[in-house]
C-alpha angles and dihedrals in degrees: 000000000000121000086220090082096061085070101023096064098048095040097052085037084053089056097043084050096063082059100051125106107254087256105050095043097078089051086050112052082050088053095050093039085064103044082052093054086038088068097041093053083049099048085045095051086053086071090214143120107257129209150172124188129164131142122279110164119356102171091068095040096254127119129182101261137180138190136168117192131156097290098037088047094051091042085048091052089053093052087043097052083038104065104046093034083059093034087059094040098050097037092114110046104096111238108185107233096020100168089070098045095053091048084054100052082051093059095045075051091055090050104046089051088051093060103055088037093058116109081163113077093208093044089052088055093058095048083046084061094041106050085048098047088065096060095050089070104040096044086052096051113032097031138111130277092281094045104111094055098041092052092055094052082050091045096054090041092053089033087055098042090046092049087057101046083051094058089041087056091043090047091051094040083060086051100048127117102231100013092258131143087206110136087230085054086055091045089051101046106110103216128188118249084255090050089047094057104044093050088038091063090038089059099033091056099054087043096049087046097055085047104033129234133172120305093021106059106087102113100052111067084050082051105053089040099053097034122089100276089240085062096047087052081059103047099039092038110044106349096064081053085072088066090051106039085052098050084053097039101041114008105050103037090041096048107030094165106040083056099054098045083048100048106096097044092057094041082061103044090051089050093054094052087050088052093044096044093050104054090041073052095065092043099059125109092184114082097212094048087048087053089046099058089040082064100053085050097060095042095051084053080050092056099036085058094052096048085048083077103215127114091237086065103047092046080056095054083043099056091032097056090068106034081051087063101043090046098052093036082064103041083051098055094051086048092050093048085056101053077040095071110013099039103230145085098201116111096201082063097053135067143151096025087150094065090058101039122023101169096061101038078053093056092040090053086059101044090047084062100052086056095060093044102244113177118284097020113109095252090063098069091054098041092039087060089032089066095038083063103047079045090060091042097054136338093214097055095033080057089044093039081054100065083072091076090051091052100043084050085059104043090040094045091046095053088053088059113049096041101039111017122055130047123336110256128212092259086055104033090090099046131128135182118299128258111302080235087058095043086057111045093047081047089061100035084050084049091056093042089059089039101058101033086058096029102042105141094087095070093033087061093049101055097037092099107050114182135059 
């Protein structure tokens, strides 16, 4: 089966949304989710390479072309469970003009599928863009107080990021050896180590910035907390990938030796964000910014891995990428189903919750484990490679680079405390247990933490071959 479903059905359902009548949209973005998961399982049971080319605009060198390898195909997966798993959790928050908002999620779908599907650099830019433009609205308009001036400051880091990744792709396009934006033509143009460097820090910028790393993550905690909880599932869990799968499928095969001679800079300074965000981390009093700077963590430990330069790490990144995704989108949802019924996010505001609702504190607990990587959860296959490799790259930084599991024990544990464990407080006192959608959808994504973390080989196997 084709690749070009998997856009072709959220962007035209994204377009049928923004017809719909406010009470249909929601069933309908769940319907078409699905359907959407539904082709990816089925493209990943045929065991192939797939693929889509036709021609798009000759005269500039660029074709519409699709591939699906190992990497693309897990990353795919990801966005598919994604969508629908955030569509059904979020099915009963009221967002005014839904229709629109929900057209809008489809399109930052069709994008994000886009980008791991390129095999066209130009093409890949237009899917990055696509798959941004999207958040800038519905941040804006459905966010929090702060959310104007949060998505402008958004807005200006991933307008500067994308500026720069433009002029990289023009400058390799001049280079190129048959004036081609294929992703094989990149692959092929033999640069001097000058020209490796100044494309390598045009293209590593936009890229740290979508992830983001240390120093340039300060948008992003201001944006997951003002943005509607649904959108910031999609940004922690599969939009801050794109970062990481571009860095794998163009930086590093395209500029070898600008890598290498910038490995061990970036491996610090990754290690230090891990280090940062997780001490601000234990500091917070806000759950969504303590979820926020948990997620820089783990990326920094992601790009730290890649720049290590060893197949152990980057199977790691592979594996973790998803299991990341799974693992956010979770802890977000429990956060959101808090703010949901007791109208706040401060943990110095909630406690015993567990005594309330049992059924969720028991999910989130799991969930809670699987953050901080404990044996026979999903994150512990990828964390456990991630730091072989570091390992393998150098005793001293994989020791430093540990201190992050300590940390994200502390500001994990801590948060499983204060908002389930204690006394019950005035604002819980009244709680019950969360929404049955809620419930169900916690209970499947538990089911894959525990899947995956006893059952990992599957995935080991799928992105064991990582190129096209």
């Amino acid at each position: 089966m084709t690749p070009l479903f998997l856009i072709l059905i959220p962007l035209l359902s994204a377009f049928i949304s923004f017809l719909l009548k406010e009470n249909y949209s929601k069933i309908w973005s769940i319907f078409s989710s699905t359907a959407t998961l539904g082709v990816v399982i089925m493209i990943i049971a045929s065991q192939q390479v797939s693929a889509f080319d036709a021609a798009w605009m000759p005269s500039l060198g660029s074709r519409f072309t699709l591939k699906m390898d190992g990497m693309s195909k897990m990353l795919c997966l990801l966005t598919a469970i994604s969508f629908p798993v955030v569509f059904t959790a979020i099915y009963k928050n009221n967002y005014k003009n839904s229709h629109l908002f929900f057209g809008l999620m489809l399109l930052t779908q069709a994008g994000l599928m886009g980008v791991f599907l390129a095999a066209d650099c130009l093409l890949f830019y237009i899917f990055w863009e696509l798959a941004l433009i999207p958040v800038y609205f519905l941040c804006s308009i459905w966010g929090g107080e702060k959310r104007i001036a949060v998505t402008f400051k958004f807005f200006i880091y991933t307008f500067f990021g994308s500026l720069l990744m433009l002029i990289g792709i023009l400058y390799l396009y001049k280079l190129s050896p048959d004036s081609s934006f294929s992703i094989e033509s990149f692959y092929a143009i033999k640069l001097t180590r000058t020209q490796q460097i100044i494309g390598f820090w045009l293209f590593f910028i936009a890229f740290a910035i979508k992830m983001p790393i240390f120093p340039l993550h300060t948008w992003q905690p201001d944006a997951y907390e003002q943005a509607p909880t649904g959108v910031t599932m999609i940004l922690s869990g599969v939009m801050v990938k794109m970062g990481v799968f571009a860095v794998v499928r163009w930086l590093i095969p395209i500029f070898p030796i600008a890598v290498k001679a910038n490995s061990l800079f970036i491996v610090w300074i990754s290690i230090v964000g891990m280090l940062y965000a997780s001490i601000i981390a234990i500091k917070q009093d806000d759950a969504k910014r303590l979820i926020a700077y948990s997620s820089i963590g783990h990326i920094g430990l992601m790009c730290a891995a890649i720049f290590a330069g060893n197949s152990l790490g980057l199977n790691g990144v592979m594996i973790q990428m998803f299991n990341h995704g799974i693992n956010v989108i979770g802890l977000w949802i429990v956060a959101d189903a808090i703010e949901q019924q007791f109208g706040t996010r401060k943990l110095s505001e909630l406690g015993g919750i567990a005594k309330v609702a049992p059924e969720l504190t028991i999910l989130f607990v799991v969930l809670a484990f699987a953050n901080i990587a404990l044996p026979l959860t999903n994150a512990f296959v990828g964390e456990f490679l991630m730091f072989n490799g570091l390992f393998q790259y150098n005793y001293g930084i994989a020791g430093i680079a540990g201190l992050s599991i300590i940390l994200a024990a502390v500001y994990t544990l801590n948060m499983v405390q204060k908002v389930f464990y204690g006394d019950v407080v005035a604002k819980t006192v009244n709680g019950v247990e969360t929404a049955l959608n809620v419930r169900f959808i916690l209970v499947v994504l538990v089911v894959m933490v525990i899947g995956f973390g006893v059952f990992p080989q599957p995935f080991i196997d799928l992105t064991s071959k990582l190129g096209f």
